[in-house]
DRENRO-924240 format. One line per field, with one value per residue (C-alpha): x, y, z. Coordinates in pm, 1 decimal. Each point is the difference from the previous one (the first is absolute). Layout:
BEGIN
u [X  ...]
v [Y  ...]
w [Z  ...]
END
This chain:
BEGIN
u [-13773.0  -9.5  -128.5  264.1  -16.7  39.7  155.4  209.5  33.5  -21.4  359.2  184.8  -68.0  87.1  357.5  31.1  -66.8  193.7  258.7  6.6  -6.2  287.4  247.3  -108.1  104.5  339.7  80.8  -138.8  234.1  285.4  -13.2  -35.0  232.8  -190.2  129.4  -99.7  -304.4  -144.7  98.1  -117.0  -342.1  32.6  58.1  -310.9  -209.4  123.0  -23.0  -349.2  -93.7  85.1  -157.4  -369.6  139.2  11.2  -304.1  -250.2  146.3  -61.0  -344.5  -65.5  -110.0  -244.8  -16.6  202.2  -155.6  202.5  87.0  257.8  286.6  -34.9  -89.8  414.8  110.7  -129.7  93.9  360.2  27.0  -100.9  241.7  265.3  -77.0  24.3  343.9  91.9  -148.6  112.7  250.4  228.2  214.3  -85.2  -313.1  127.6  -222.0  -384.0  -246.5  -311.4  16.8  9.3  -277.5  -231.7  103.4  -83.3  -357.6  -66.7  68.0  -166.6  -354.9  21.5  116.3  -216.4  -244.8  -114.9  27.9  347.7  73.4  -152.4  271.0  287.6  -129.2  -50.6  348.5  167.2  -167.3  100.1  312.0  87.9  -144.8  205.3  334.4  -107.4  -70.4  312.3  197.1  -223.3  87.3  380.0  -16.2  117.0  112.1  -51.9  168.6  -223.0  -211.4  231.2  -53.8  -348.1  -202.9  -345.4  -183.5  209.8  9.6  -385.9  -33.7  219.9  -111.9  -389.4  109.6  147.2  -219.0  -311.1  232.0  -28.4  -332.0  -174.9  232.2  -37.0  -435.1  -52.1  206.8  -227.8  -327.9  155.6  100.0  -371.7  -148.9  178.8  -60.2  -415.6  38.4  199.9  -285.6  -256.4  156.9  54.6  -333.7  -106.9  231.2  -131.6  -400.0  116.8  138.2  -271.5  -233.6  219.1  -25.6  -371.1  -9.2  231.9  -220.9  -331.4  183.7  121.9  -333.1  -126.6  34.0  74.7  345.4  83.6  270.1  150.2  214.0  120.0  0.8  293.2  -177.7  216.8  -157.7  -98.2  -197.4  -113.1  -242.0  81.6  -250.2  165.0  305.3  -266.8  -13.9  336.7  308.7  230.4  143.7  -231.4  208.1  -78.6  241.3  -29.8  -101.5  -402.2  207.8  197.9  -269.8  -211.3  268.3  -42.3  -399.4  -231.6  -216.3  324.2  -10.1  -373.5  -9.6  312.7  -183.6  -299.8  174.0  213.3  -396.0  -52.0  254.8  -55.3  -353.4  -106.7  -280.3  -54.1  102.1  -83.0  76.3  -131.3  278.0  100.6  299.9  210.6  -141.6  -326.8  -171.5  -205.4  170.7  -147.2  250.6  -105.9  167.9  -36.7  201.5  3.2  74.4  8.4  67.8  3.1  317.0  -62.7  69.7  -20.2  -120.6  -215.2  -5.7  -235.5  52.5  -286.8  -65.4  -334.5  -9.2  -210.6  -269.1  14.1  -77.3  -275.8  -141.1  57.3  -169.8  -328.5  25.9  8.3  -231.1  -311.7  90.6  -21.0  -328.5  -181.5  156.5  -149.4  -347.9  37.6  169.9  -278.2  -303.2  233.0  55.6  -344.3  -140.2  240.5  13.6  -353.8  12.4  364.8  -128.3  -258.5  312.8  172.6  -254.8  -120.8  351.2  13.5  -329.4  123.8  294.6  -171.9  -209.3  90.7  175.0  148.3  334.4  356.5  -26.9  -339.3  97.6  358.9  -277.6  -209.9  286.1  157.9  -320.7  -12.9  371.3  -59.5  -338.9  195.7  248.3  -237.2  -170.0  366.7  43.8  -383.9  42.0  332.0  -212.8  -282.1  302.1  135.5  -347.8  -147.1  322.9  -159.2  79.5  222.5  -76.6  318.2  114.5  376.3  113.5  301.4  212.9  211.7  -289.4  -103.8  330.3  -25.2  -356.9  158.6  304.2  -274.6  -194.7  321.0  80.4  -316.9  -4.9  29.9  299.8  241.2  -47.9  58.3  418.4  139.3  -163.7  54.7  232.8  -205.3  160.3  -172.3  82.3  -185.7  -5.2  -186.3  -227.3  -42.1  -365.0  -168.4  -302.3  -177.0  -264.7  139.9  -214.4  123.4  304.7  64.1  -131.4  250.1  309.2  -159.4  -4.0  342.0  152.0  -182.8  135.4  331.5  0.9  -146.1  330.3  214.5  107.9  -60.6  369.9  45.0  -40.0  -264.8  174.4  -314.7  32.7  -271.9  156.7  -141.1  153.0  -44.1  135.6  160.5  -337.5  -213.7  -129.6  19.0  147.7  -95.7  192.1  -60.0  338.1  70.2  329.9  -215.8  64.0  -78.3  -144.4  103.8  -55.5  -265.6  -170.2  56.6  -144.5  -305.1  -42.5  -338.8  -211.6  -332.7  47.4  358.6  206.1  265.0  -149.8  -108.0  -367.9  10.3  -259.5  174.6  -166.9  146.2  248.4  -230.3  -261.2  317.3  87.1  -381.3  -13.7  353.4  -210.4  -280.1  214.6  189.8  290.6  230.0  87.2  369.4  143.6  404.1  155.2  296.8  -22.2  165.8  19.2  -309.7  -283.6  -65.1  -368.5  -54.6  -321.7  54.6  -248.3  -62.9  74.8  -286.8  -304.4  -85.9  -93.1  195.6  -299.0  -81.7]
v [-6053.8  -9.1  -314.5  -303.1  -320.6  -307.8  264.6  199.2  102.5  -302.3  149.3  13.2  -329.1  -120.4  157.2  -138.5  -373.8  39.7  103.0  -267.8  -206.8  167.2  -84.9  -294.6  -79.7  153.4  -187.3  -340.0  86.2  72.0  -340.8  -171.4  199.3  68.4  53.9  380.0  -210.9  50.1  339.8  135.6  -137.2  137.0  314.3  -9.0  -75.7  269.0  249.5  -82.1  -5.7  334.1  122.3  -132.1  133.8  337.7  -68.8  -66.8  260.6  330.7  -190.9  -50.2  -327.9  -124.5  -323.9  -231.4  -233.3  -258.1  141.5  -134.0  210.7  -133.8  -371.6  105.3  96.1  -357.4  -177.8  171.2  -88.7  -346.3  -15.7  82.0  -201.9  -286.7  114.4  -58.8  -316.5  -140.2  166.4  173.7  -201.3  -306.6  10.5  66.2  269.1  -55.8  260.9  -146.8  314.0  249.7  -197.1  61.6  365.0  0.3  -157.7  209.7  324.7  -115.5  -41.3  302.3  211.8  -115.2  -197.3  -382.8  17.8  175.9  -267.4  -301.8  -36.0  61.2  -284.7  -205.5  64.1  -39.9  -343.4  -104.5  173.1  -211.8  -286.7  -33.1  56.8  -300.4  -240.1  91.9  -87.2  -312.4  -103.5  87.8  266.6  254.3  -40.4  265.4  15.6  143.5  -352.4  -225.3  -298.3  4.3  -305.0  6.1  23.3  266.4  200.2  -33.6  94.4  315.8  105.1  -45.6  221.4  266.5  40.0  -5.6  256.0  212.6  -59.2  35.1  309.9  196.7  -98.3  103.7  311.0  73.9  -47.8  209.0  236.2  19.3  -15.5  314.3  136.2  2.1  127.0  329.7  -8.1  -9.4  261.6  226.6  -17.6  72.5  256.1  171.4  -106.0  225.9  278.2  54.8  -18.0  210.0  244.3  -54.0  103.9  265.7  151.9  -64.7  157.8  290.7  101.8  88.0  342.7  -113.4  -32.2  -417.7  -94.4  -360.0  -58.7  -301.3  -115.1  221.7  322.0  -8.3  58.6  -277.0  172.9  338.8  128.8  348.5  163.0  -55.2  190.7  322.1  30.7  -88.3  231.6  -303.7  -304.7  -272.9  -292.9  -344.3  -38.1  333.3  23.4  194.9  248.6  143.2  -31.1  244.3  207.3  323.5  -10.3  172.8  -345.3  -197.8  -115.6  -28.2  -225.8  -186.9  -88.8  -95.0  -260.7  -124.0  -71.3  -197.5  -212.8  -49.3  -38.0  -140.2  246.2  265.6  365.9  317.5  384.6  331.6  255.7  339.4  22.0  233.9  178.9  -38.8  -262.2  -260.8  -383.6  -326.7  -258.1  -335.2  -320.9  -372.2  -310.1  -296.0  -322.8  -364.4  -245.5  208.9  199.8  325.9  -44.1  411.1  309.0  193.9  396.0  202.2  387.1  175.7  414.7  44.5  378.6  3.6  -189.1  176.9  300.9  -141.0  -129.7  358.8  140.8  -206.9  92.7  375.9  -49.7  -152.6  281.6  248.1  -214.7  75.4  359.4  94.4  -97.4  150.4  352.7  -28.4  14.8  249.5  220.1  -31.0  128.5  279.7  167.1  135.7  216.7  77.3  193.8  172.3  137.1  73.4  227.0  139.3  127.8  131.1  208.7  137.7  109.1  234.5  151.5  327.1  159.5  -301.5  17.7  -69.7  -307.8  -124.3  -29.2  -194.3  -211.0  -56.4  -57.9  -221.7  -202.6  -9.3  -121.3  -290.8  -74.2  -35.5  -228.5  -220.9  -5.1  -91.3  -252.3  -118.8  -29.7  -261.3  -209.6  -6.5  -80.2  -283.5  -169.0  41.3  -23.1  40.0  -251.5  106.7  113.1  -167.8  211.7  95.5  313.4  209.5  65.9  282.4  205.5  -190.2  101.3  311.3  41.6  -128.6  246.9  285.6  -135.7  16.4  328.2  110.6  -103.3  178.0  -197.1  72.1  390.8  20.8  2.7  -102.1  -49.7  -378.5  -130.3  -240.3  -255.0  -135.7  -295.6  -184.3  -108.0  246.4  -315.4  -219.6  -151.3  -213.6  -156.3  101.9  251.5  330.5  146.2  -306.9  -17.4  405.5  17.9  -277.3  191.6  326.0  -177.1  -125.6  361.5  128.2  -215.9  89.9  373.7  -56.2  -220.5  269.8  209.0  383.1  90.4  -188.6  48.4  -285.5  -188.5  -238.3  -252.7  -144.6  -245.8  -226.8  -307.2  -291.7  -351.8  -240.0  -265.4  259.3  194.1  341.4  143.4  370.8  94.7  292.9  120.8  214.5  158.5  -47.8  -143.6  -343.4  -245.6  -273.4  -351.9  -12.1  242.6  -136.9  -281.6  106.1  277.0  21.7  -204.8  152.9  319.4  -71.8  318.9  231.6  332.6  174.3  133.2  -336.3  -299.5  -246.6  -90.1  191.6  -275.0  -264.1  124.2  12.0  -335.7  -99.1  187.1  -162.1  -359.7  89.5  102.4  -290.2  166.1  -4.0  292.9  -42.5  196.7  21.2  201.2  28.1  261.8  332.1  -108.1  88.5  -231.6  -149.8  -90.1  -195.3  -114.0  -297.1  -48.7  -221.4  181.5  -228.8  -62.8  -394.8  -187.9  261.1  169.1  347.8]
w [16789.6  351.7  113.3  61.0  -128.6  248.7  224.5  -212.8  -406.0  -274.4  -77.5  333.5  95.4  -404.7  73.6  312.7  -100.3  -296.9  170.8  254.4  -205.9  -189.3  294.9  -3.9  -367.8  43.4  317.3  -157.8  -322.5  243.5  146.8  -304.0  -196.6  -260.2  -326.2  -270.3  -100.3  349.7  74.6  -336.3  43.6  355.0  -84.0  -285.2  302.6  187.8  -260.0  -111.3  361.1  19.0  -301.3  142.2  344.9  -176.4  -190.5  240.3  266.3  -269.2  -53.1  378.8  -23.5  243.1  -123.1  -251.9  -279.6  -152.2  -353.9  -283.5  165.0  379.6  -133.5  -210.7  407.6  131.3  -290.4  48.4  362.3  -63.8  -235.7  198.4  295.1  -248.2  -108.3  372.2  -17.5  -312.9  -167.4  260.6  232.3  -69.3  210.4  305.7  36.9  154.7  -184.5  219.9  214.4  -284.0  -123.8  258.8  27.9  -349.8  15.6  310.2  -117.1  -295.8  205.3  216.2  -315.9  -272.6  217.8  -150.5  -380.7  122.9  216.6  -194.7  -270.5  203.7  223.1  -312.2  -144.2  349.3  58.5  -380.5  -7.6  298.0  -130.8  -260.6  183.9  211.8  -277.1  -195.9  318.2  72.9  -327.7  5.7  -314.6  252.8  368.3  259.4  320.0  223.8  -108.9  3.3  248.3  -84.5  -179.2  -204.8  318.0  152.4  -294.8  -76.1  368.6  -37.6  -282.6  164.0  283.8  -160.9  -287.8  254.4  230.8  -308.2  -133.3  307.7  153.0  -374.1  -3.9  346.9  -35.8  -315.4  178.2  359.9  -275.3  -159.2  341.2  79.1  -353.4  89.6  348.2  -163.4  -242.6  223.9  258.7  -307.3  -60.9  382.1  33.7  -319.1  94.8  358.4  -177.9  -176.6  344.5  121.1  -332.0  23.7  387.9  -52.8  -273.5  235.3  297.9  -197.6  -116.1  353.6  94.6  403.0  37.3  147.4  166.5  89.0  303.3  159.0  377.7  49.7  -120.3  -331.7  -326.4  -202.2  -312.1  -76.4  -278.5  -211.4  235.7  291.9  -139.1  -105.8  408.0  128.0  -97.8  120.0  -302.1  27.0  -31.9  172.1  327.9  92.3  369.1  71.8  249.9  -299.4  -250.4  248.2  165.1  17.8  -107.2  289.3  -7.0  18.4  345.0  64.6  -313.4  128.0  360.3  -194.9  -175.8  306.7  133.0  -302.1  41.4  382.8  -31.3  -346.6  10.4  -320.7  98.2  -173.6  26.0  -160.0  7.8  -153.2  -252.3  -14.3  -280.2  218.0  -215.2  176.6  11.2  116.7  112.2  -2.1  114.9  60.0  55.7  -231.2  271.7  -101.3  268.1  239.2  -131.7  -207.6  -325.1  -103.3  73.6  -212.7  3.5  -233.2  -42.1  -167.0  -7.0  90.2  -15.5  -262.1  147.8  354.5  -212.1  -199.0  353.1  158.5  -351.4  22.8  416.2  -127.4  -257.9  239.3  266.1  -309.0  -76.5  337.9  69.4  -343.4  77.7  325.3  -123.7  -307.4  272.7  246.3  -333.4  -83.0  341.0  20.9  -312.7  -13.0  325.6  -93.6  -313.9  210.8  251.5  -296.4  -196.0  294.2  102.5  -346.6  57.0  323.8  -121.5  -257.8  303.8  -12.0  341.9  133.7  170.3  -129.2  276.9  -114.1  -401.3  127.0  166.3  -237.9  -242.1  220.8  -28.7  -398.9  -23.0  285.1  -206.1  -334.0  185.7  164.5  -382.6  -143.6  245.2  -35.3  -369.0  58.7  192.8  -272.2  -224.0  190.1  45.7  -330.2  -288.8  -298.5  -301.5  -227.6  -366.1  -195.0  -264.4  -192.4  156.2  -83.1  358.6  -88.2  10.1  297.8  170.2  -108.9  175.7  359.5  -85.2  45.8  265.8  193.2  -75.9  87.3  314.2  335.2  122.9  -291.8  88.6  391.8  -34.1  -360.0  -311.6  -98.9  -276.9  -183.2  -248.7  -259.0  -239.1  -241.2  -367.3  -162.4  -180.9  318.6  9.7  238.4  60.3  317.0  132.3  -6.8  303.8  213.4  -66.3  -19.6  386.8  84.2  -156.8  194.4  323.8  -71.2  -47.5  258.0  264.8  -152.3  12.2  345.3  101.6  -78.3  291.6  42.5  -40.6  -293.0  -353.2  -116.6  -281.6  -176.3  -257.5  -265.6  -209.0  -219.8  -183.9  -207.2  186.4  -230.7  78.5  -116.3  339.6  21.6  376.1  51.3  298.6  250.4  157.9  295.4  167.0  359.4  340.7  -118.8  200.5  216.2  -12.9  242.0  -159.7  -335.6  89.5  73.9  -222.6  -202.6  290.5  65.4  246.1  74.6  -48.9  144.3  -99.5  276.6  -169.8  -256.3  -25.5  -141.4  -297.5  -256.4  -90.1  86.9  -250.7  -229.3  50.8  -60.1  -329.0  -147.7  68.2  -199.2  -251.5  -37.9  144.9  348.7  231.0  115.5  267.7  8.0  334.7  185.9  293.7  -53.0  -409.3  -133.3  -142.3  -357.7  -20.8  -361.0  -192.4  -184.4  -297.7  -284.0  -322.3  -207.5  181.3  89.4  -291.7  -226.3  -109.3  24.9]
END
């Protein structure tokens, strides 16, 4: 057990009274010279002493309870303090000391019904020796010279020495016996607030840290550790919990200002993986002195892109009622420029600088349709018709419209790689999501530079939570964070004759279809694009 009783183990202090009082047996038998009567019941004491010492130290006693076989161990020690007194030497020997030792270690061991008896046989025990020398049956030196009154007298004072040394030792002894009860049961009553706090804490996804005046860490929650490679463990200094972080230092002032200034402080930063974190902090005073210093840690990156999703999503809004009408107006009078080029060109004797005119003028018309047509897309996306499609063939589909294209015939003709289980099914609308995986390859084929062999990937797999994640793979130029960033916003793009709104129409289309666009970079490495889809539609039903 780990808890001590009346500051230490039940056992240790059980050995040590016993053996006190040990020494004190052999020196009273020593100056008495005691005969083998004495020193056999002596040495039964001391061996049955040491049995219980044994006993109750393999047990680990906490407390002690006065059983048959430590009543034997007082009624042996009684015993031999009368031998002293009675049989040995002629009474020359006083056992009133070992008597009170007796009674004492009696309360504080076994507490008052310990204590009690011994008191009770010490004041009769005594009693008795007085009258028998009163009444000249026995004489005892050490009360000799002493009349009826003197011997009533000493026998009052050191019976009420005892009694009232081994009862107030008992109730000290139970005193202290409640207060170890009662800080047990605060100590457990705080472990398990602290358990409780500890299990509150831990459930919050923002990591919190504790630190005292001194900036050293008090308490820290498992979330705190998700966002700080260094060991959490309370002492540790807030400069070596943050060194070598790029927000180390700015978080470190922030806190300084806390302290100096009792005022809350906060920062938005960039981590290094370039994920978004809020630092909080605030001061806990009391009388004027701070008491603690609270830090919260929490990775917002996921709500700065929701916010910068439902920003895109109301430009998207307005630009597709505005491209709509624009689209609208313009497409009307383009067909006219278009069909009348047409007719021109089958004029007969026109010149070979008239028809690259006039064909000039159909291509540019088709283009502005193409690009016309996007913007009709964006503004008016069509609701989805929900159905279980097989991808392979789906794949295979994009596999041609890649090879069909213009681009995969200027320099090399592309390597495309295709895997997918040949009885993959999903739920979606084929149309939709075909024109997503289209765009998709597209914009890889197009990544690929001229003096490279384009190396594409369509991949499709089941997730262990039961998504599917058909991935579009390039061996391109990649992209850089900045661009990666903002990659499928409305008209943002790097192409020098693109719009912008192929991947945002994408990224559209994957929402309506229950699904997420993902875009995966790194400059000079290529680009994974992925569609992540629910395999069963919501509800589970078909």
């Amino acid at each position: 057990m780990s808890s001590h009783a009346q500051g230490g183990r039940a056992y240790a202090w059980f050995g040590g009274a016993k053996t006190l009082l040990l020494c004190g047996f052999v020196l009273g038998g020593i100056q008495a010279n005691a005969r083998w009567h004495y020193w056999l019941a002596l040495v039964v004491f001391a061996t049955w002493s040491f049995f219980l010492w044994r006993r109750e130290r393999a047990l680990g006693a906490e407390e002690l309870d006065l059983d048959w076989e430590h009543g034997l161990v007082l009624l042996l020690e009684l015993g031999c303090e009368l031998f002293l007194a009675v049989f040995e030497g002629q009474g020359s020997s006083d056992p009133t000391l070992l008597f009170m030792l007796t009674g004492t270690f009696a309360g504080f061991l076994y507490r008052f019904w310990g204590a009690l008896p011994v008191a009770m046989g010490y004041t009769v025990g005594f009693g008795l020796l007085v009258v028998s020398h009163g009444v000249g049956v026995r004489q005892f030196p050490a009360l000799s010279g002493l009349d009826g009154a003197g011997l009533l007298t000493r026998w009052a004072l050191s019976s009420g020495m005892g009694f009232s040394l081994s009862i107030l030792t008992s109730f000290l002894a139970e005193s202290l016996r409640n207060h170890r009860i009662a800080l047990i049961g605060t100590s457990q009553a705080l472990e398990l607030a602290r358990l409780d706090m500890d299990a509150v804490v831990n459930r919050i996804t923002s990591g919190v840290l504790v630190f005292d005046d001194q900036l050293r860490l008090l308490y820290s929650n498992e979330a705190a550790a998700v966002h700080l490679p260094a060991t959490l463990h309370p002492g540790k200094p807030m400069v070596e919990l943050f060194e070598g972080q790029t927000w180390g230092q700015a978080v470190l002032e922030g806190c300084q200002l806390v302290l100096q200034g009792a005022i809350p402080w906060d920062l938005e930063t960039k981590g290094r993986k370039g994920d978004s974190l809020l630092f909080q902090a605030s001061g806990h005073w009391a009388k004027g002195k701070l008491r603690n210093l609270v830090l919260t840690l929490q990775d917002i990156t996921h709500l700065r892109k929701m916010e910068a999703e439902v920003r895109s999503a109301e430009r998207m809004a307005t630009l597709g009622n505005v491209a709509a009408q624009i689209a609208h107006e313009i497409r009307n009078p383009l067909a006219s420029i278009s069909g009348s080029a047409q007719l021109l060109s089958a004029v007969e004797g026109m010149g070979e600088d008239d028809c690259s005119l006039l064909r000039l003028i159909q291509e540019e018309s088709a283009r502005l349709n193409r690009t016309l047509q996007e913007f009709l897309d964006f503004s008016r996306l069509k609701p989805p018709s929900i159905r279980k499609i097989a991808l392979r063939p789906l794949l295979e589909d994009v596999r041609l419209f890649l090879l069909q294209r213009p681009e995969a015939h200027k320099e090399w003709m592309p390597t495309i790689r295709l895997e997918c289980p040949q009885t993959l099914e999903v739920h979606s609308d084929r149309d939709l999501l075909l024109q997503i995986l289209q765009n998709l390859a597209l914009n890889a084929l197009q990544a690929v530079p001229l003096e490279r062999r384009p190396e594409i990937g369509l991949l499709a797999e089941v997730e262990k939570h039961g998504t599917i994640r058909i991935s579009v793979l390039d061996n391109g130029i990649g992209m850089t964070e900045t661009v990666l960033e903002r990659a499928g916003e409305a008209f943002f793009t790097t192409k020098p004759t693109g719009n912008g709104l192929g991947l945002a129409v994408s990224r559209q289309m994957a929402a309506s279809l229950g699904g997420e666009l993902i875009l995966r970079s790194a400059q000079g490495s290529g680009t994974t694009a992925q569609v992540v889809l629910r395999r069963e539609p919501v509800g589970g039903g078909a």
